[in-house]
C-alpha positions as semicolon CSV with decimal commas, in nm:
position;residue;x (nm);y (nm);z (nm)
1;X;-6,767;-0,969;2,908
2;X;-6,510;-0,949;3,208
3;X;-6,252;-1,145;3,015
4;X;-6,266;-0,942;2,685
5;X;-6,205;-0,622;2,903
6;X;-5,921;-0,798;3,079
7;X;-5,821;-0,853;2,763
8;X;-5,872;-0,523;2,576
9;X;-5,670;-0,384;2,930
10;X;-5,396;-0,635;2,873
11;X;-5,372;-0,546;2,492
12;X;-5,362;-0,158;2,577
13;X;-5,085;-0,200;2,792
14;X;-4,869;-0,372;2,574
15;X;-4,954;-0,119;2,295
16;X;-4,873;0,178;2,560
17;X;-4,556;0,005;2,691
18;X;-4,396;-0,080;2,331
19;X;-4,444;0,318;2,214
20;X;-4,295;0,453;2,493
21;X;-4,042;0,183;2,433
22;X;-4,001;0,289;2,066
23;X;-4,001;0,671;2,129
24;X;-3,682;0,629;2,357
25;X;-3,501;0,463;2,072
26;X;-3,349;0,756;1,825
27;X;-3,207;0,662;1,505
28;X;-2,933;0,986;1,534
29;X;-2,553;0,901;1,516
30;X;-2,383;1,020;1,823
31;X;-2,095;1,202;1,801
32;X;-1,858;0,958;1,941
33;X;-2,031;0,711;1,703
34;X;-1,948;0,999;1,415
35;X;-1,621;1,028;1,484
36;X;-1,566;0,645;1,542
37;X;-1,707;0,663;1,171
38;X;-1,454;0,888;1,033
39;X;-1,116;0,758;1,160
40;X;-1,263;0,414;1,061
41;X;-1,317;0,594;0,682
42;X;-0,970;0,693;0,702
43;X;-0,816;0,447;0,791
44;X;-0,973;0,257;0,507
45;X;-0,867;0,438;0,230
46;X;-0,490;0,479;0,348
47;X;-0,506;0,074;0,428
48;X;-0,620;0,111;0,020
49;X;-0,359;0,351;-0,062
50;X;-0,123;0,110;0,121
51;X;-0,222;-0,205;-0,066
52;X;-0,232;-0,036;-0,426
53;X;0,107;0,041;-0,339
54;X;0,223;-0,276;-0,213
55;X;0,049;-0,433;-0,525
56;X;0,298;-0,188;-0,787
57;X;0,552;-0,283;-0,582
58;X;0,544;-0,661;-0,639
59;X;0,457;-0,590;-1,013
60;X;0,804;-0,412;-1,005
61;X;0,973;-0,670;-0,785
62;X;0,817;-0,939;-1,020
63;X;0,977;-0,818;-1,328
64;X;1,314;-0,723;-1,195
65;X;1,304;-1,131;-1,062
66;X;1,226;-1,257;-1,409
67;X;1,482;-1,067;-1,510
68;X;1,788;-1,200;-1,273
69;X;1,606;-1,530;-1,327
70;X;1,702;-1,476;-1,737
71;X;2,024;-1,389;-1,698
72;X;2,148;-1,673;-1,468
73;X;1,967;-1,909;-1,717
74;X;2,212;-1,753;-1,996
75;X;2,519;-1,761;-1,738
76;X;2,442;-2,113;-1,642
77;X;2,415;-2,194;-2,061
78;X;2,791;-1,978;-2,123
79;X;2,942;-2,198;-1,816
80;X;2,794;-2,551;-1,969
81;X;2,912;-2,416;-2,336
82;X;3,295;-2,358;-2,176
83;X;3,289;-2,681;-1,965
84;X;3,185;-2,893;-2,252
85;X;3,483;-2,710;-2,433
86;X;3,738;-2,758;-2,158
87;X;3,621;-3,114;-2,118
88;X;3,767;-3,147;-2,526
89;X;4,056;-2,986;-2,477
90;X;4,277;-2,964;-2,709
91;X;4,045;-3,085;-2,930
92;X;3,780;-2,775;-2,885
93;X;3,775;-2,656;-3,222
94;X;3,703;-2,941;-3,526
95;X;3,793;-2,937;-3,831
């Protein structure tokens, strides 16, 4: 009987000493916490803004390469056509 109270005592201090344990936690956002929160927020959605950007921008960069790219590959076909020709000089032209 002695050992089920010591027991029972043992069990009812645990119980007591976990609620006051979990009535000292709160589950409220500090302000410093809120704050930290909204910069954070912020900073996401310009770090967004920033990479939608940066994403146009290489569409744009992208296309204006392709571009350059196409007109050295017709320069670099016009200078092969005229060496070939100077190479057959006088002879350029058959009859």
């Amino acid at each position: 009987m002695r050992d089920i109270r010591k027991g029972s005592r043992s069990i009812a201090a645990l119980a007591l000493g976990t609620a006051l344990i979990l009535s000292s936690c709160t589950c409220m956002i500090k302000e410093p916490e809120l704050n930290t929160i909204k910069q954070l927020r912020t900073e996401e959605k310009q770090l967004t803004a920033d990479i939608e950007a940066a994403t146009k921008n290489k569409a744009k960069v992208n296309t204006e390469l392709s571009a350059r790219e196409a007109e050295l590959r017709k320069c670099t076909e016009d200078r092969t056509f005229i060496q070939d020709k100077l190479n057959k000089w006088p002879n350029v032209w058959p009859e």
